[in-house]
MIDOSE-1310 file (N, C-alpha, C; in nm, 2 decimals, decimal comma, always signed):
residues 115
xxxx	+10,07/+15,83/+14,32/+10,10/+15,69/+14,31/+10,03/+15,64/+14,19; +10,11/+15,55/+14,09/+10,03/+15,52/+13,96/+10,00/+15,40/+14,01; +9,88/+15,36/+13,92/+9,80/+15,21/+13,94/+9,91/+15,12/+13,87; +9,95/+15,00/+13,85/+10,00/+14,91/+13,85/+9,91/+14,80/+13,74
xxxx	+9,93/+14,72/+13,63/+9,86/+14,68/+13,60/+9,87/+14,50/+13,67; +9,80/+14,40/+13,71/+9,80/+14,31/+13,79/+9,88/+14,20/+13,72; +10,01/+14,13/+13,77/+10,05/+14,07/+13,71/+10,00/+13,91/+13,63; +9,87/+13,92/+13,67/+9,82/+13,82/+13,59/+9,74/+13,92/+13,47
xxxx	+9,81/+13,95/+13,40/+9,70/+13,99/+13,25/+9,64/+13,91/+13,18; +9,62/+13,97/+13,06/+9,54/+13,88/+12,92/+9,71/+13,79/+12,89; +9,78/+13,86/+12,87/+9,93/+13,78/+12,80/+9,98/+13,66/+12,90; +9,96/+13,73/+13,01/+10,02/+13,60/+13,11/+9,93/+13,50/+13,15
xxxx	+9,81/+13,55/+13,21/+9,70/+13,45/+13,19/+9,71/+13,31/+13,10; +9,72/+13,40/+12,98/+9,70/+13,30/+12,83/+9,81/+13,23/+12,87; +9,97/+13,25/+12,86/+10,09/+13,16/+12,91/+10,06/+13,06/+13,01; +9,96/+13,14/+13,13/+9,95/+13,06/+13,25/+9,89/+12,92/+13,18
xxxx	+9,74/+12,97/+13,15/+9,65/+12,82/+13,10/+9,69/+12,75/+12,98; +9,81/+12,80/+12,91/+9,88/+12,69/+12,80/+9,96/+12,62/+12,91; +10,06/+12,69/+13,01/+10,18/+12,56/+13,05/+10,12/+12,45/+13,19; +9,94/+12,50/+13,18/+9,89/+12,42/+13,31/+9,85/+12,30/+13,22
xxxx	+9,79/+12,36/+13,10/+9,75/+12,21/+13,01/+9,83/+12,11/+12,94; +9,92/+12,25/+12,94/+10,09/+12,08/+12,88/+10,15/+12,03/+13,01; +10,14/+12,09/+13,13/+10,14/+12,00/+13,27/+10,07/+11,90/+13,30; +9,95/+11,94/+13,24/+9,82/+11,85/+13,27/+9,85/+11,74/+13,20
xxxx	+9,86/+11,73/+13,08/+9,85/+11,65/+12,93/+9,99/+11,58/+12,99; +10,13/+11,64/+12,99/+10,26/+11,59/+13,04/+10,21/+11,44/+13,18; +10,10/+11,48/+13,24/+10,16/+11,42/+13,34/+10,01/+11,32/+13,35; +9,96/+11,30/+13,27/+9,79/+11,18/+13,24/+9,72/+11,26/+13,31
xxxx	+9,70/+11,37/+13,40/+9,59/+11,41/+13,43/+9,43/+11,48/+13,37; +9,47/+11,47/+13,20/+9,32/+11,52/+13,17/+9,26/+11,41/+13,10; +9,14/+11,40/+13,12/+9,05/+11,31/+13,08/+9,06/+11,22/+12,93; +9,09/+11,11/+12,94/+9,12/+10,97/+12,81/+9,08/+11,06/+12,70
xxxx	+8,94/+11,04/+12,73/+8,86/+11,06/+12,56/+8,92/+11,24/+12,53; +8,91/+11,33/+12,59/+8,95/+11,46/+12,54/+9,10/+11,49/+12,49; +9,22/+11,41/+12,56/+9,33/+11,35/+12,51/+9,35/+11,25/+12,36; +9,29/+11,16/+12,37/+9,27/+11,10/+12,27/+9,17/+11,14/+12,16
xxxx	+9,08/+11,16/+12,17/+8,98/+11,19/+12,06/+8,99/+11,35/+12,02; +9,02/+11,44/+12,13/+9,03/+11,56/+12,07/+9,16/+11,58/+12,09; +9,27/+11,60/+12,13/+9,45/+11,62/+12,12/+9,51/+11,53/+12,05; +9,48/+11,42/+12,03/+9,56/+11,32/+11,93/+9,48/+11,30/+11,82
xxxx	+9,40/+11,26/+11,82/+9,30/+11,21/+11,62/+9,28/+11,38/+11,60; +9,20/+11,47/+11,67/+9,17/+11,59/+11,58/+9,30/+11,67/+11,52; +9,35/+11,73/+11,65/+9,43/+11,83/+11,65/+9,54/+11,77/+11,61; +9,65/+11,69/+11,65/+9,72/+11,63/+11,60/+9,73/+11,57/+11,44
xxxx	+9,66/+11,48/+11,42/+9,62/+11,48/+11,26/+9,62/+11,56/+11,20; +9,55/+11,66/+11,20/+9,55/+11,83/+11,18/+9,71/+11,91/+11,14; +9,78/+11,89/+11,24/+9,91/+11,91/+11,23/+9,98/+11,85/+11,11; +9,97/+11,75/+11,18/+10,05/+11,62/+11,06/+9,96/+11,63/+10,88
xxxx	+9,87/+11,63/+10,92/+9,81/+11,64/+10,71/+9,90/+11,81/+10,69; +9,89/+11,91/+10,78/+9,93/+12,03/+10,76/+10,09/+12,06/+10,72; +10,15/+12,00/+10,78/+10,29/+11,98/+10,75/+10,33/+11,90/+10,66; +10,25/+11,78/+10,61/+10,30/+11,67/+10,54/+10,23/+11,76/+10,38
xxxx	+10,11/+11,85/+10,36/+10,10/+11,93/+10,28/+10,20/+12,03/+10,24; +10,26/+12,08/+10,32/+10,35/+12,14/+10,30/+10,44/+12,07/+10,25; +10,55/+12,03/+10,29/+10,65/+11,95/+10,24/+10,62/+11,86/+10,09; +10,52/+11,85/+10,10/+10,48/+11,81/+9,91/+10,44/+11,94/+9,85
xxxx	+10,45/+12,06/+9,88/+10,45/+12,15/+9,82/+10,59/+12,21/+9,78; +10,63/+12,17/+9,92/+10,82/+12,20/+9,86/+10,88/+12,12/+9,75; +10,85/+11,98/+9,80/+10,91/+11,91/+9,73/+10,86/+11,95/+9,57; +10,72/+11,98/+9,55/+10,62/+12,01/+9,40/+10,78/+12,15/+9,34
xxxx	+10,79/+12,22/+9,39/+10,82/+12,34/+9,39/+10,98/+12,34/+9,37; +11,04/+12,23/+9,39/+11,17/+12,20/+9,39/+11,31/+12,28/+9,50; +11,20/+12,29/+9,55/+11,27/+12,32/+9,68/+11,40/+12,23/+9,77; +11,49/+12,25/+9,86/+11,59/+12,15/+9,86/+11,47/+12,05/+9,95
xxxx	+11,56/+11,93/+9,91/+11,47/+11,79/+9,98/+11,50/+11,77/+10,15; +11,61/+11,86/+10,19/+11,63/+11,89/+10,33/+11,54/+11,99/+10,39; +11,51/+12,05/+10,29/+11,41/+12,16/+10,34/+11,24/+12,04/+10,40; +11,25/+12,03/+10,29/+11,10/+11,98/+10,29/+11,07/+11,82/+10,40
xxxx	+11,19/+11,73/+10,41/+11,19/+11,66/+10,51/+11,15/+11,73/+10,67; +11,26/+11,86/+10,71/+11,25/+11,92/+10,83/+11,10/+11,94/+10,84; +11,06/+11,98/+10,70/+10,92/+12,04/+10,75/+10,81/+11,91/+10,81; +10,84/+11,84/+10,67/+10,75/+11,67/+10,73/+10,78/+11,64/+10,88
xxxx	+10,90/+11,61/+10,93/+10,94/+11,60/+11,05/+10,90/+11,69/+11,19; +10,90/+11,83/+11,18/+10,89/+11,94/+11,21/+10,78/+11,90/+11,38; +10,66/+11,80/+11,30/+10,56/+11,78/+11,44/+10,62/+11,66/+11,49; +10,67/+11,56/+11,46/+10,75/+11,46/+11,50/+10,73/+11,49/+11,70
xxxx	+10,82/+11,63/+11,78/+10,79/+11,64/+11,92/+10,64/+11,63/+11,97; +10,57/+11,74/+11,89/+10,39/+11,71/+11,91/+10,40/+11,54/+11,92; +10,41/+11,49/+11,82/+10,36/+11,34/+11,84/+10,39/+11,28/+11,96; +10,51/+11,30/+12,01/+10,57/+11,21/+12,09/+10,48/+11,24/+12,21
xxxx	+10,49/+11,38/+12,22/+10,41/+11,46/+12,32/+10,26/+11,37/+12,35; +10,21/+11,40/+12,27/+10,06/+11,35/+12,27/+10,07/+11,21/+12,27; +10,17/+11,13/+12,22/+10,15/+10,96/+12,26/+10,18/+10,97/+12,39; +10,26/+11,04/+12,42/+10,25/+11,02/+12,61/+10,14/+11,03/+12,70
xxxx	+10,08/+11,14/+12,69/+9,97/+11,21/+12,70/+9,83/+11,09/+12,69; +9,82/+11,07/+12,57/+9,77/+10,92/+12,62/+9,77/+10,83/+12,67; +9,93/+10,79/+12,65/+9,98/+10,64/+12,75/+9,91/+10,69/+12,88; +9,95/+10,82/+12,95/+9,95/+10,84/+13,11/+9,82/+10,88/+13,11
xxxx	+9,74/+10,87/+13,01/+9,58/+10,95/+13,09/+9,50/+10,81/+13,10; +9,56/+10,70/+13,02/+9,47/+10,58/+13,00/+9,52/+10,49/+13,13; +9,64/+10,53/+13,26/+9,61/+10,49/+13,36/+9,50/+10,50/+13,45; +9,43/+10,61/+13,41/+9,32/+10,62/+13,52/+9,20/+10,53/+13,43
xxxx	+9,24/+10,49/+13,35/+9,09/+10,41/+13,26/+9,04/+10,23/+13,31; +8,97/+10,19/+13,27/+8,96/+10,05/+13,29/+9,09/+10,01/+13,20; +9,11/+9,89/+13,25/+9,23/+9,82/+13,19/+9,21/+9,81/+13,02; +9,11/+9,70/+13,02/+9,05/+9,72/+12,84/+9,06/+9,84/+12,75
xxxx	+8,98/+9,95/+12,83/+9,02/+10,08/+12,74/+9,15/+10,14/+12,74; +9,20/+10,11/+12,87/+9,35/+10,21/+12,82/+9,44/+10,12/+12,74; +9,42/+9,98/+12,72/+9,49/+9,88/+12,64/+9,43/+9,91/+12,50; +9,38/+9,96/+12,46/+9,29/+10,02/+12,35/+9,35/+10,13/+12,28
xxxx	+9,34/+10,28/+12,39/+9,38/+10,35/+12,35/+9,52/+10,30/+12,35; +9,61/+10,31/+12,41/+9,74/+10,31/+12,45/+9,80/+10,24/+12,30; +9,73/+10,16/+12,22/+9,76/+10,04/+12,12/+9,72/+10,17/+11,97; +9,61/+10,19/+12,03/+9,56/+10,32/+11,90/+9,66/+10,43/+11,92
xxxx	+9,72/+10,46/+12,02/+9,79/+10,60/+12,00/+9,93/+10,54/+11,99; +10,00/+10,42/+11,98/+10,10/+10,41/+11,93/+10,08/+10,32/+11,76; +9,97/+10,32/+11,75/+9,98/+10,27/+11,61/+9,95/+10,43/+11,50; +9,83/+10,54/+11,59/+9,85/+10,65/+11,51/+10,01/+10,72/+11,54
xxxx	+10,07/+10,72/+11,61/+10,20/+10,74/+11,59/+10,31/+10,72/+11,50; +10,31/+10,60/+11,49/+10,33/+10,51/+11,35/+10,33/+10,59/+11,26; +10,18/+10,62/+11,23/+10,13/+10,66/+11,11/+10,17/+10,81/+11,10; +10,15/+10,87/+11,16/+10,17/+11,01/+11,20/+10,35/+11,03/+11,18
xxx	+10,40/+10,95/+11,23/+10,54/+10,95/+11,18/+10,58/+10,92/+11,02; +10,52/+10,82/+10,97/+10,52/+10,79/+10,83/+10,51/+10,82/+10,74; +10,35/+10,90/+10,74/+10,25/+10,92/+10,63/+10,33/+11,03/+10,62
């Protein structure tokens, strides 16, 4: 009889704890500040200067201008993602702060869509 390897591995594990954190994040349950300060200003921004670099390199490069839009665009779902993600985590906050955040993550949206 051969051993079997356990259907929770390294590969599925890793799947497991990405689609519990975009459940999490999806639905306001992880914590304001680690939502906001680290998934929306760090990582997010991150995205967005990354993509928006790119696409001025296409464009530098004379690449088609459809090309280089998709790419600017490309995090557009991230954003949306992560403005939700804050809207629903700053339920659980005092009123003042989630009116705070909630106002900052649709003004960095804004920007994040724009810039």
């Amino acid at each position: 009889m051969s051993e079997r390897a356990p259907p929770d591995g390294p590969r599925t594990s890793r799947r497991a704890r990405a689609a519990r954190w975009l459940r999490a994040r999806w639905r306001g349950e992880g914590p304001l500040g680690e939502v906001f300060w680290n998934d929306m200003l760090l990582v997010g921004t991150g995205i967005n200067v990354a993509t928006t670099l790119a696409a001025m390199a296409l464009l530098a490069s004379e690449a088609p201008t459809a090309l280089a839009a998709a790419v600017f665009f490309a995090p557009l779902p991230v954003n949306l993602f992560l403005l939700v993600a804050v809207w629903r985590s700053a339920e659980a906050a005092p009123p003042g702060l989630a009116t705070a955040a909630r106002l900052a993550a649709a003004l960095w949206f804004l920007a994040a869509t724009a810039l």
